[in-house]
GUVEX-979650 format. One record per atom (N, C-alpha, C): x, y, z; residue in three letters. Coordinates in steps of 0.02 Angstrom, whole numbers, padded with zeros to 5 digits, always signed. Layout:
XYZALA;...
//
This chain:
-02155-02347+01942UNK;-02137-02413+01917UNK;-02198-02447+01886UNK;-02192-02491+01840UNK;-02229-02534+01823UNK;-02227-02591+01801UNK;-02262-02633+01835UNK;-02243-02713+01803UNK;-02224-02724+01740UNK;-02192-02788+01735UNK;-02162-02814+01663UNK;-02123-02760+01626UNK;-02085-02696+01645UNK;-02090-02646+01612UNK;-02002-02670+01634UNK;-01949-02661+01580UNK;-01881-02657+01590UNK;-01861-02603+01632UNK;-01825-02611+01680UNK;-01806-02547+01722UNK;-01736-02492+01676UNK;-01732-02495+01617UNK;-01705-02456+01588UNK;-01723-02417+01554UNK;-01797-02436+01542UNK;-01851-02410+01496UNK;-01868-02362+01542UNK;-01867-02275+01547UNK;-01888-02232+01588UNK;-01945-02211+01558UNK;-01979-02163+01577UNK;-02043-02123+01563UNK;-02030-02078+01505UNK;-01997-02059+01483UNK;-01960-02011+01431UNK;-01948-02068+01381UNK;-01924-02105+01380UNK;-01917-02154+01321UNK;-01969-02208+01311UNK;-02012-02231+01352UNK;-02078-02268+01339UNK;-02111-02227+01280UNK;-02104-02177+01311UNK;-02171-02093+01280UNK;-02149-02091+01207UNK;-02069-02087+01196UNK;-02037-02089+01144UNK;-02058-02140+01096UNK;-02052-02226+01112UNK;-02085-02289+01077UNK;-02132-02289+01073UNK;-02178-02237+01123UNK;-02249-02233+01110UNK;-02271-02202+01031UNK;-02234-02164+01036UNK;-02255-02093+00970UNK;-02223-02115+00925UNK;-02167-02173+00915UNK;-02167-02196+00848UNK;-02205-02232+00796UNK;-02224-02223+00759UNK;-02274-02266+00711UNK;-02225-02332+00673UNK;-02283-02354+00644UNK;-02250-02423+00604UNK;-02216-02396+00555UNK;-02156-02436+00559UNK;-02099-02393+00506UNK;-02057-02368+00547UNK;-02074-02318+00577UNK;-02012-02268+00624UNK;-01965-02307+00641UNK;-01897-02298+00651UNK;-01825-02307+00665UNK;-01804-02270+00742UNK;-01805-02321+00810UNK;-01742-02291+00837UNK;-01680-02301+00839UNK;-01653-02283+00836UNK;-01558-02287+00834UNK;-01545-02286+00903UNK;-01490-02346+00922UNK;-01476-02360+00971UNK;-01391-02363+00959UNK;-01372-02290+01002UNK;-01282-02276+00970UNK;-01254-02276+01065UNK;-01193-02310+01001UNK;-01144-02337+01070UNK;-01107-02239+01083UNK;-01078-02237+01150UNK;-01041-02173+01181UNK;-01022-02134+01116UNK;-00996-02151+01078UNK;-00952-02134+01016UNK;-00964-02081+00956UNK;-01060-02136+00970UNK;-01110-02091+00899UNK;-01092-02027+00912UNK;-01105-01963+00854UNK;-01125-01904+00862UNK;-01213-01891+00855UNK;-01248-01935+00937UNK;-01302-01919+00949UNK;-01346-01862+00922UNK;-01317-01806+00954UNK;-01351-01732+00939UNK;-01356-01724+00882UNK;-01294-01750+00840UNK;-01293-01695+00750UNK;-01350-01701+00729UNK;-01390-01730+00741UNK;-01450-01738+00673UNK;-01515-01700+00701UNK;-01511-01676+00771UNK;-01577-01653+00798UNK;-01638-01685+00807UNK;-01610-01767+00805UNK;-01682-01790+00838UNK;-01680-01800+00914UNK;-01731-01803+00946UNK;-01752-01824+01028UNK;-01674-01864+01058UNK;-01651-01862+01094UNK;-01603-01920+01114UNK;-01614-01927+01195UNK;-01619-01996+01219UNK;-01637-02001+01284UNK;-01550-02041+01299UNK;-01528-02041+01357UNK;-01468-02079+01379UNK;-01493-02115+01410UNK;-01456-02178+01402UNK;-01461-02238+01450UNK;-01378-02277+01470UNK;-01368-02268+01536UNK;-01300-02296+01553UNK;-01317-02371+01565UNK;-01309-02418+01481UNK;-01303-02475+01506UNK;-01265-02485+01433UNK;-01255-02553+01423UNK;-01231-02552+01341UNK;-01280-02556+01284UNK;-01240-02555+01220UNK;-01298-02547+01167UNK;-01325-02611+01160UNK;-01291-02684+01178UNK;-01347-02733+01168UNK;-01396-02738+01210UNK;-01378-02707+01279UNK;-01429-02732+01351UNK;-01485-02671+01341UNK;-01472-02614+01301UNK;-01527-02570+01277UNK;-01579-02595+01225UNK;-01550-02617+01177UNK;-01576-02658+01121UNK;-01626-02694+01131UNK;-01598-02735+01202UNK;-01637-02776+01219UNK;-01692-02758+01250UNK;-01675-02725+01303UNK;-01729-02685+01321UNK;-01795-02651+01287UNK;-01765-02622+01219UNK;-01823-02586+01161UNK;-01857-02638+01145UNK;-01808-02712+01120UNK;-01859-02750+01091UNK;-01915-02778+01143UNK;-01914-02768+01212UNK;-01955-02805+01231UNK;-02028-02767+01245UNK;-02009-02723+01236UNK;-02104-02662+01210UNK;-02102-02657+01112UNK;-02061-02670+01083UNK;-02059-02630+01020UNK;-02045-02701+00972UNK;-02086-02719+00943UNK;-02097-02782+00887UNK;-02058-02746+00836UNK;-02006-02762+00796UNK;-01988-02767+00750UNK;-02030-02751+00702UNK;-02017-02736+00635UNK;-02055-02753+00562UNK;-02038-02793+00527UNK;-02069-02831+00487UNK;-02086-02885+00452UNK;-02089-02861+00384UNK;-02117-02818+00374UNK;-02122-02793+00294UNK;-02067-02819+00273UNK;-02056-02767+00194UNK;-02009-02761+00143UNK;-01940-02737+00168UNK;-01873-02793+00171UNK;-01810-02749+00196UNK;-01797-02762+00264UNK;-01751-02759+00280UNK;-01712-02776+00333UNK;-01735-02723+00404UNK;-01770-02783+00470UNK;-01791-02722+00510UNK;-01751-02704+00557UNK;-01695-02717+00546UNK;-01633-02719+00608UNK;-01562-02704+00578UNK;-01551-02648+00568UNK;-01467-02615+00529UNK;-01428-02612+00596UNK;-01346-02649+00578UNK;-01307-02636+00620UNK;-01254-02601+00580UNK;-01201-02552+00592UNK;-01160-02521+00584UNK;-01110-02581+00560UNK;-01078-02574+00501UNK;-01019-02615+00492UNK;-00961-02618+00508UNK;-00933-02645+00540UNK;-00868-02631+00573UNK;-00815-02635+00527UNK;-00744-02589+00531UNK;-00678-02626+00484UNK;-00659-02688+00504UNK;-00632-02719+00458UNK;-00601-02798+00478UNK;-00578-02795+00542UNK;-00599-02864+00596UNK;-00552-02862+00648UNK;-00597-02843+00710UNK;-00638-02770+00693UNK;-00660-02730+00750UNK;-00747-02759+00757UNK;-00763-02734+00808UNK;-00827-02728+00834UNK;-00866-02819+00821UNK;-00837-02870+00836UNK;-00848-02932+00820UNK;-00896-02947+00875UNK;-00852-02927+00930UNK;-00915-02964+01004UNK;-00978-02899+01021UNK;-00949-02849+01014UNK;-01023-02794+00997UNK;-01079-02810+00960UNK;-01053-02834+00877UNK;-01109-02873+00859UNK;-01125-02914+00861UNK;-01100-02984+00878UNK;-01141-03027+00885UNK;-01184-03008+00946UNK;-01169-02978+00995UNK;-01220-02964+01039UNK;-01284-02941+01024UNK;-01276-02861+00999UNK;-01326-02831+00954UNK;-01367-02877+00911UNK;-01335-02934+00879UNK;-01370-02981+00832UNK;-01413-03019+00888UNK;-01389-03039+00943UNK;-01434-03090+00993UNK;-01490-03041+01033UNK;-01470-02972+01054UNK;-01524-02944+01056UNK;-01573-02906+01020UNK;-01567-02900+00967UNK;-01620-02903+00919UNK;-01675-02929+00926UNK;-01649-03013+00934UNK;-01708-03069+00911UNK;-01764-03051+00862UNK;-01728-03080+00810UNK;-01761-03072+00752UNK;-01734-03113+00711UNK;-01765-03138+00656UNK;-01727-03196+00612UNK;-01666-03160+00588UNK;-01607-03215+00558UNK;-01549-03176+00542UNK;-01569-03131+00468UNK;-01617-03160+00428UNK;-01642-03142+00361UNK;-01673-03059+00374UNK;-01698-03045+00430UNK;-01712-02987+00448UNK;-01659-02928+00474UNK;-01579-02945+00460UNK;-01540-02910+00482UNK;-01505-02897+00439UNK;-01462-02833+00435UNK;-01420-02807+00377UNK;-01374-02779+00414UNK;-01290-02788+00398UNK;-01252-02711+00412UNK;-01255-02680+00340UNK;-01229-02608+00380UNK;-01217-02554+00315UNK;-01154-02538+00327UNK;-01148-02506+00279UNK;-01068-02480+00288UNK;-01082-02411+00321UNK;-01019-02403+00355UNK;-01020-02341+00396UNK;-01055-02272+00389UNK;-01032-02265+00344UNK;-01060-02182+00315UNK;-01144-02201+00288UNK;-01162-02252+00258UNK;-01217-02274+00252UNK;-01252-02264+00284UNK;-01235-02285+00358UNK;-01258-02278+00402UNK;-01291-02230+00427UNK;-01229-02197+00452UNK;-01250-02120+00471UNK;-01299-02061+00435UNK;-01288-02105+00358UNK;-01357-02058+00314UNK;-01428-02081+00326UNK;-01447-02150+00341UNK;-01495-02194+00362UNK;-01519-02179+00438UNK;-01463-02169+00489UNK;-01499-02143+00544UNK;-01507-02061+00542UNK;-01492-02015+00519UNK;-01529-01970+00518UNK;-01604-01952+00505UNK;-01610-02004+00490UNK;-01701-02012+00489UNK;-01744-02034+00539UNK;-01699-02071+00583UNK;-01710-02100+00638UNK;-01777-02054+00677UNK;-01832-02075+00692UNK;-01863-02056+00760UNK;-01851-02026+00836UNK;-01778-02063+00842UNK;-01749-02039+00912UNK;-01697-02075+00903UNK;-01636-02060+00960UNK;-01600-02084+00976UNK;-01587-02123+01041UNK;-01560-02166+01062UNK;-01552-02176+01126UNK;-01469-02174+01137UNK;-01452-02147+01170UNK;-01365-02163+01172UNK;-01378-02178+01209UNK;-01312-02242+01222UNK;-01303-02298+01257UNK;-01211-02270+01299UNK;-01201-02309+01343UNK;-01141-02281+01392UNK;-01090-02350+01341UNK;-01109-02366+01292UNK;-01063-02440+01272UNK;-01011-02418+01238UNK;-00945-02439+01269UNK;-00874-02382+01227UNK;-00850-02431+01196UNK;-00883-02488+01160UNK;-00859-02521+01115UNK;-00871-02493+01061UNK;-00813-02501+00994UNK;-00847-02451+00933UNK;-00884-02506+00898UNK;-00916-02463+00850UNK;-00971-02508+00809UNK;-01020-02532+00885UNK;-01069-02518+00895UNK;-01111-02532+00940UNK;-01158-02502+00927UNK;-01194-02492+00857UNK;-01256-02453+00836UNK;-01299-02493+00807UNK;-01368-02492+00815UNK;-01403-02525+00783UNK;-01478-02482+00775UNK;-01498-02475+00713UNK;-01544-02447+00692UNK;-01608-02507+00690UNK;-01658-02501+00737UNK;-01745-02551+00735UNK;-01769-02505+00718UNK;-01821-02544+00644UNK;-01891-02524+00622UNK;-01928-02548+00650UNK;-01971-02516+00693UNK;-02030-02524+00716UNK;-02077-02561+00692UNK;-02122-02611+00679UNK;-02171-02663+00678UNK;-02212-02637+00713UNK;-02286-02659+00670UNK;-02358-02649+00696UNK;-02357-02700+00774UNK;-02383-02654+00827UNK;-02380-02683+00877UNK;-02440-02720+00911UNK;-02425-02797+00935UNK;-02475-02846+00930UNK;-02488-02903+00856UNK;-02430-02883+00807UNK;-02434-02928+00739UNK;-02370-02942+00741UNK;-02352-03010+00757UNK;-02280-03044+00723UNK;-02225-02998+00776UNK;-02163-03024+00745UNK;-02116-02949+00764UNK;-02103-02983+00832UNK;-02113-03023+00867UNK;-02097-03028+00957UNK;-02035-03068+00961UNK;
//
């Protein structure tokens, strides 16, 4: 254990935020994602995708640069409304710093991703892709 440290945040996924650089993307996918397809790292966490989110942001500053540092999955009309606004509140990040994409967009954008974290959240639309921010500048 370690102080100030989120107890969802394990040793395997610290190590993971560790080794991302400024820029890098983790993707944070609700039960649903197809985690594996893309072959990056994926750690599980049985909590939901906003209370994970939240969790990342509180070691992992955002980016500030050029472009939106926080992609959420776009939902069809109707669906995934209280998923995101959640995802939007755990972010914390200005709203100007947030984008959805459209679905398939999506899924081409997180294949680049750094890692994955799947989340136990069986709401659909519950994905959100953070760019990583220089850590110790802005971004908190």
């Amino acid at each position: 254990m370690l102080n100030g440290i989120d107890p969802l945040l394990d040793g395997e996924l610290l190590r993971l935020l560790d080794h991302m650089g400024h820029g890098d993307r983790v993707l944070v996918a609700d039960a649903h994602y197809p985690s594996y397809a893309a072959g990056q790292p994926v750690v599980t966490v049985q909590a939901s995708a906003p209370r994970v989110l939240e969790a990342i942001r509180s070691v992992v500053p955002y980016d500030e640069y050029e472009g939106p540092s926080v992609l959420l999955m776009e939902a069809e009309p109707g669906e995934g409304v209280e998923v995101g606004a959640e995802l939007r509140a755990a972010a914390r990040c200005p709203e100007g710093r947030l984008a959805q994409v459209e679905r398939f967009a999506f899924y081409d954008l997180a294949r680049s991703a750094f890692c994955v974290v799947r989340t136990a959240e069986a709401r659909k639309y519950g994905n959100a892709l953070l760019r990583k921010g220089v850590v110790g500048f802005g971004g908190d």
